[in-house]
C-alpha positions in Angstrom: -12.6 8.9 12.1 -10.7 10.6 9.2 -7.1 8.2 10.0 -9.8 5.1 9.8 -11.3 6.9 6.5 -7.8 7.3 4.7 -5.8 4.2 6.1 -8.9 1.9 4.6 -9.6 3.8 1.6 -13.4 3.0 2.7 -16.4 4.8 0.7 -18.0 7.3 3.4 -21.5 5.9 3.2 -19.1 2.1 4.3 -17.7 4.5 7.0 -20.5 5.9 8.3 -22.4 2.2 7.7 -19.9 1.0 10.3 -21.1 -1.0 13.6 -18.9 -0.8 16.7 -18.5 -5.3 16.0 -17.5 -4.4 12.9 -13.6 -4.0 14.4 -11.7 -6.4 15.3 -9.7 -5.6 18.3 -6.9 -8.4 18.0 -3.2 -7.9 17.3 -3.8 -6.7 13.9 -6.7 -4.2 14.0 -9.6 -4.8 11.5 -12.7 -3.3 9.7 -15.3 -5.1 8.3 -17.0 -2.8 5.5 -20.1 -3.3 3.6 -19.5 -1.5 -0.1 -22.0 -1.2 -2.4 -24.0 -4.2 -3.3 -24.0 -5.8 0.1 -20.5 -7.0 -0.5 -18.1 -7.1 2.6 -14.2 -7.1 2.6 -12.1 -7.4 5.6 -9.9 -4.5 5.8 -6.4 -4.3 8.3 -5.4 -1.0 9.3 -2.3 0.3 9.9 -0.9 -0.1 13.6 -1.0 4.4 14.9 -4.9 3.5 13.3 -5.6 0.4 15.2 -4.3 2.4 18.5 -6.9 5.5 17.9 -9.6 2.9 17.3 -8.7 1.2 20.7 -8.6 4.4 22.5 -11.8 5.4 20.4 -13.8 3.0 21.6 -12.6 2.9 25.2 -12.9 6.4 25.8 -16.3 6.3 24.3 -17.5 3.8 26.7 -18.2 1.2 23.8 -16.4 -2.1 25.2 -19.4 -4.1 25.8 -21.2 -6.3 23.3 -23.9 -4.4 24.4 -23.0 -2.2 21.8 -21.6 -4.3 19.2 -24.6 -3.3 16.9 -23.9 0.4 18.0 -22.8 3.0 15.3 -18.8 3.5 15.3 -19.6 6.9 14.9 -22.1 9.4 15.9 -23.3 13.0 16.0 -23.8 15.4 18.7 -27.7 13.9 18.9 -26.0 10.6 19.4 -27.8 9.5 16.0 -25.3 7.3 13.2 -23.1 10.3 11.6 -24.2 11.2 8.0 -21.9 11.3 4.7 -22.7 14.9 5.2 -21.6 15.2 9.1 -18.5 13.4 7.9 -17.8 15.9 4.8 -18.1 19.0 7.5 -15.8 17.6 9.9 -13.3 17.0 7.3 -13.6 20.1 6.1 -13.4 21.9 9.1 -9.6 20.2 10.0 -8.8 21.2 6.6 -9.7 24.6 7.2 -7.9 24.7 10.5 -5.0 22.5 9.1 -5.1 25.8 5.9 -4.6 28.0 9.0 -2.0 26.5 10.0 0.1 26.6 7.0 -0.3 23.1 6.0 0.2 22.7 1.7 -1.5 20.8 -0.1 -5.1 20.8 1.4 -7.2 22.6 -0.9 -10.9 24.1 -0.2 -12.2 21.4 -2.5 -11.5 18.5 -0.1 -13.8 15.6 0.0 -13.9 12.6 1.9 -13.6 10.6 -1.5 -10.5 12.5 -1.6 -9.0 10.8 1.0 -10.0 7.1 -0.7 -8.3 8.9 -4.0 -5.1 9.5 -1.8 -4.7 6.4 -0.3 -5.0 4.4 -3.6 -2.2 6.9 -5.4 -0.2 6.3 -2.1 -0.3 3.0 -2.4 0.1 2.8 -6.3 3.3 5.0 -5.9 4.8 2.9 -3.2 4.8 -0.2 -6.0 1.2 -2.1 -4.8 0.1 -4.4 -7.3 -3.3 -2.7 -9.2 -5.2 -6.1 -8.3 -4.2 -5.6 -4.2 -5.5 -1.7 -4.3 -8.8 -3.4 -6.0 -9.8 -5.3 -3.2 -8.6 -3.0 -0.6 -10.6 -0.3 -1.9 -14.1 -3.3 -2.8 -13.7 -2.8 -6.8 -15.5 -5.7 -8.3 -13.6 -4.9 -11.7 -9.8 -4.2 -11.7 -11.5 -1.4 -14.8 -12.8 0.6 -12.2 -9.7 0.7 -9.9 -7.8 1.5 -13.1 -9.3 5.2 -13.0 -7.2 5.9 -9.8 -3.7 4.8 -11.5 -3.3 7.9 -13.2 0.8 7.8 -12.8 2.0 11.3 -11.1 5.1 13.3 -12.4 6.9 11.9 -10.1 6.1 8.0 -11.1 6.6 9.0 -14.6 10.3 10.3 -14.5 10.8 7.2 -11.5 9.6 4.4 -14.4 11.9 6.6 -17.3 15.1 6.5 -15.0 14.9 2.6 -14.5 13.8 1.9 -17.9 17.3 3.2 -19.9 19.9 5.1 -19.1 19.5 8.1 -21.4 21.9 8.6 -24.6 22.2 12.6 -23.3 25.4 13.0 -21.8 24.9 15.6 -18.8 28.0 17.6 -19.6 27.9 20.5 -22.1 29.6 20.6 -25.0 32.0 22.8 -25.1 30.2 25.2 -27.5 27.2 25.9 -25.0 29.7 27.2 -22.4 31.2 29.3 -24.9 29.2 32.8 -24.2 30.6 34.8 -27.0 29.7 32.4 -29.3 26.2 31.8 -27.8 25.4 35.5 -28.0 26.4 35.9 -31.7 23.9 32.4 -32.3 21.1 34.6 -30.4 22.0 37.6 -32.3 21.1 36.1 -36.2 
């Protein structure tokens, strides 16, 4: 559930919305989510997230297409799992995840986190702005702007191609000069 919720950068209330026919099973594995407004966008998933949805859905006896109008996921009552089921679980791997000395996972993890991540992933791997829009079911390239708040790391990547800087990396010869840099400090 939580690989499906990063790798499609899906909204929770799409995630938990989701229908057992709503994959696609072929060679390429696919979602079909329903974002806000009633608008639907096909959504491929990455290929180790296509395999846990096969073995998902096998293992939880949901073949048939008896159950194609079946929730994808459910609770222990067997009901449709809530934004707030889905918040506790991912909080609870985060916690245990904490434990185990992963960084980077803070206390203040939400799922909408996740749908943050994935659109700065793909932003830093060089994804055009207007592919991250649809991926993520933006009607307004505005709104997907918000997520392309460039890193450190982007920042000093688009500097470095830009120019080459006038700085030369060497010192001059007066900054290796210690005696002389001590009297400076001294005035």
């Amino acid at each position: 559930m939580l690989s499906l919720l990063y790798d499609t950068g899906a909204r929770v209330q799409e995630l938990v919305d989701l229908k057992v026919g709503d994959i696609t099973l072929n060679d390429t594995v696919t979602v079909l989510l329903t974002g806000k407004g009633g608008k639907s966008r096909i959504v491929p998933v990455m290929t180790p997230t296509g395999e846990l949805i096969r073995h998902y859905i096998s293992g939880s006896g949901l073949t048939s297409p008896v159950y194609s109008r079946y929730p994808l996921f459910t609770n222990r009552s067997n009901k449709q799992l809530t934004r707030a089921g889905v918040t506790y679980i991912l909080k609870k791997y985060a916690q245990q995840a904490q434990f185990h000395g992963i960084e980077g996972i803070t206390g203040e993890i939400t799922p909408h986190w996740l749908r943050h991540s994935k659109a700065m992933h793909l932003l830093q791997s060089g994804v055009n702005l207007v592919y991250i829009r649809d991926l993520l079911g933006h009607s307004d390239i505005s709104t997907t702007e918000i997520y392309a708040r460039a890193d450190e790391k982007m920042k000093r990547k688009a500097l470095t191609e830009a120019y080459d800087s006038p700085a030369n990396e060497e010192l001059p010869p007066w900054k290796q000069n210690k005696d002389l840099l001590d009297w400076l400090k001294s005035l």
